[in-house]
C-alpha positions, 0 to 999 in steps of 0.5 A, spaced: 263 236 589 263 229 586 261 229 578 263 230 572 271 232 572 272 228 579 270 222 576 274 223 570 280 226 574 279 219 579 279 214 573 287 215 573 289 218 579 289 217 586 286 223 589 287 223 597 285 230 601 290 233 606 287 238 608 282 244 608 285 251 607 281 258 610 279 263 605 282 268 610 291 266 609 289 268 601 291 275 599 285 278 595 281 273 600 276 268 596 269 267 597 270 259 598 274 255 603 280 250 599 283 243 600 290 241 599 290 234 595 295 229 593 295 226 586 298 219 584 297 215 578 292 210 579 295 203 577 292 200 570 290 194 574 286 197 579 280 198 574 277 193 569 279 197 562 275 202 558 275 206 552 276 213 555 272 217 549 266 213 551 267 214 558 268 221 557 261 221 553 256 217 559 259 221 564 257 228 559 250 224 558 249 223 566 252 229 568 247 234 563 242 235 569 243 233 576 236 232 577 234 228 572 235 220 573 240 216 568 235 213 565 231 220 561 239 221 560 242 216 557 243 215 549 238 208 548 242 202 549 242 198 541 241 191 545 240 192 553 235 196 556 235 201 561 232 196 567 237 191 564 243 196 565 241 197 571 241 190 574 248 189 572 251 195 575 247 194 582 243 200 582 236 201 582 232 203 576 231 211 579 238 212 579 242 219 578 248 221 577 251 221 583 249 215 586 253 211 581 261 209 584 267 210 579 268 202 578 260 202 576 261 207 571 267 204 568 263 198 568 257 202 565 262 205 559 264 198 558 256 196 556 256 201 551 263 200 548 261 197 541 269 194 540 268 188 538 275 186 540 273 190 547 276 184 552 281 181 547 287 183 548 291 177 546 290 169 546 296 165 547 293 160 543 293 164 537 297 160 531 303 163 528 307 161 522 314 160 524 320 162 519 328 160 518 332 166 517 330 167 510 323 168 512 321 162 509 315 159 513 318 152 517 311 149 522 307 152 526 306 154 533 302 157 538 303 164 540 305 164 547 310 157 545 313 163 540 314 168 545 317 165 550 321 161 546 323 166 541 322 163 535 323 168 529 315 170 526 312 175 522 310 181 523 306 188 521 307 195 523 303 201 520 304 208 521 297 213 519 298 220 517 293 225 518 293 232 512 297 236 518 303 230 516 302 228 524 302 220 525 297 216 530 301 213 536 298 209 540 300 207 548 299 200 549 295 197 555 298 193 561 294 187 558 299 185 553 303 179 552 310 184 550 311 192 552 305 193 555 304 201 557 309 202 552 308 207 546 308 203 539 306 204 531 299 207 530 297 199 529 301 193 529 300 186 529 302 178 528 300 175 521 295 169 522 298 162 520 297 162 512 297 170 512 300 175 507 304 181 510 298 185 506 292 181 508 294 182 516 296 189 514 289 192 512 286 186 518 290 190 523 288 197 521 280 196 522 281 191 529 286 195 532 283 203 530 277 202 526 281 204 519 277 199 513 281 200 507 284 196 501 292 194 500 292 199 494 290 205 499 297 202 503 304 204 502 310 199 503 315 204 507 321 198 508 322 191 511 325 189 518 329 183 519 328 179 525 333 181 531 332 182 538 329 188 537 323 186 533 322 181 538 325 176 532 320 179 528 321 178 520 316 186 520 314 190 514 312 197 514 306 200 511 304 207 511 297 210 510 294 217 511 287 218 514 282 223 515 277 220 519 275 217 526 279 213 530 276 207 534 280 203 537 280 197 543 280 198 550 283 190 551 289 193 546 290 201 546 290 204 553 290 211 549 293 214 542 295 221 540 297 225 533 304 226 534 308 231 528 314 228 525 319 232 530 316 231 536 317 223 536 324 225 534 325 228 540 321 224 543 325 217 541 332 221 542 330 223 549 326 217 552 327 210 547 324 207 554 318 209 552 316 206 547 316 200 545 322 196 540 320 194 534 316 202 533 323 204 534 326 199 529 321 202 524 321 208 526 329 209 525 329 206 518 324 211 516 327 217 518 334 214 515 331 214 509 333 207 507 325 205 506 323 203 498 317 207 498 311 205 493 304 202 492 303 196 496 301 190 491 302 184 495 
């Protein structure tokens, strides 16, 4: 039956049915006929990208009533008409649920994602201050320049606690620029020309998980010198706890996830391909305990 869960299940699975299976080779025999499937993952490429909870929350809205036309359905839209969205998807204004396509309502999920940074995932003309080994600022070059030519930089790394103790990862899209599809600390990012560690530190935290907060709500956990496994990145690490919503762009997170502090040891121990180097770089100075924790100041 094509819905709700089907739509969910095909937006990162390839779904191909085998075969059909009579009721009668089952002992108890059902009711129904079932069908043998095929599952693989669905390539990242092969849709636009979206926010999986908003996705999750038009096809919930659209699905509430099979009868019912998608327009007496859908939350009312801040800037676009119903008749607008309509034409945008290519579907007539009486439209129900099942008459929309996968790629459509992933377009649809698209239109009402609110992120700012929503189609951003990075700009190679992006201008970052290049330092010598002291970490003392020498020019500027662009991004890209800077990545290819790893030229040491700098860099934040934060990790978001919860009340359970648990920290926020999040899995990077198959957009970026460096470790795509790998997992990483809770927000990261590049200091803009000019920028301060803190600056860019609480910057980093509303951009990338909707987090607005103040440098005195951040801790200093540690400091990074540039290597290899920073991607030559001179990082400071913060820490900061959070009880609330997270929001974060498509361009950039694929998915996140609270994990506890002995599930990501394991992890790491067992699977360090999966994340991405420089969360590893930070995430060992922590548990080794060679951090200088205290209030962030600047």
């Amino acid at each position: 039956l094509y819905g709700l869960l089907s739509l969910r299940q095909q937006s990162r699975w390839r779904v191909e049915f085998l075969r059909q299976l009579p009721p009668d080779i089952f002992v108890p025999r059902p009711a129904v006929d079932s069908g043998v499937i095929a599952m693989e993952p669905r390539p990242r490429p092969e849709l636009p990208v979206f926010d999986e909870a908003v996705l999750d929350r038009v096809l919930a809205s659209g699905f509430s009533q099979r009868r019912k036309m998608l327009r007496n359905l859908l939350p009312p839209h801040p800037a676009m008409p119903w008749e607008e969205m309509a034409a945008a998807l290519g579907v007539l204004v009486t439209a129900r649920a099942q008459e929309l396509t996968l790629r459509q309502w992933v377009k649809l999920a698209n239109i009402y994602d609110s992120h700012a940074l929503k189609g951003n995932p990075q700009r190679g003309e992006e201008i970052f201050d290049v330092v010598n080994d002291r970490n003392e600022v020498i020019r500027q070059e662009m991004r890209r320049v800077v990545h290819v030519e790893g030229l040491w930089h700098r860099a934040v790394h934060l990790f978001v606690r919860n009340p359970a103790g648990d920290i926020f990862l999040q899995k990077r899209s198959h957009l970026k620029d460096s470790k795509p599809e790998k997992w990483d600390s809770s927000a990261s990012g590049h200091l803009d020309s000019g920028e301060d560690y803190l600056t860019s530190a609480v910057r980093e935290l509303e951009e990338e998980l909707g987090i607005k907060t103040t440098a005195s709500r951040l801790t200093l956990l540690g400091t990074v010198t540039a290597r290899p496994g920073t991607g030559w990145e001179f990082v400071e690490l913060f820490l900061t706890d959070w009880d609330g919503r997270l929001h974060w762009p498509a361009s950039e997170i694929e998915t996140g996830q609270w994990f506890s502090v002995e599930e990501i040891d394991a992890w790491t121990a067992a699977r360090p391909e999966d994340f991405a180097d420089g969360f590893l770089e930070c995430w060992r100075l922590w548990r080794a305990g060679k951090t200088q924790e205290g209030s962030a100041t600047g």
